[in-house]
N, C-alpha and C positions, 0 to 999 in steps of 0.2 A: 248664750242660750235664752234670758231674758229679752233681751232686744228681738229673738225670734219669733219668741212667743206674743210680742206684742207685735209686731206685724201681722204675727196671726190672727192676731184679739181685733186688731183693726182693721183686715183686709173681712171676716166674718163680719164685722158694722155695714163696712161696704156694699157685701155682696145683702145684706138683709135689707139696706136701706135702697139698696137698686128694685130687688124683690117688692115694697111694700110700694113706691115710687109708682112702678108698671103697672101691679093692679087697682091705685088709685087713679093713674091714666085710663087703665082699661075700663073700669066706674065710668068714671067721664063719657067716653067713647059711645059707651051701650046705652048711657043717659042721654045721650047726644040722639045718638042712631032714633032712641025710640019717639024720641022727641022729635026728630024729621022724618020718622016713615021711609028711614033710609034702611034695606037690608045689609049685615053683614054678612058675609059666608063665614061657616064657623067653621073649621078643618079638626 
């Protein structure tokens, strides 16, 4: 039951560290964009 809970413990790091990851990409992206005068479509 401990080993489960720690896969959980780890797989939650995972999915948080993907989460912060993407919206420091997407920082990037819209810094990028506005810096080229490039549009994105936003959905």
């Amino acid at each position: 039951m401990i080993e489960f809970q720690r896969f959980i413990q780890s797989y939650d790091d995972h999915i948080t560290n993907l989460l912060e990851n993407s919206s420091k990409m997407m920082n990037l992206t819209m810094k990028y964009a506005a810096h080229k005068n490039v549009n994105i479509p936003s959905n």
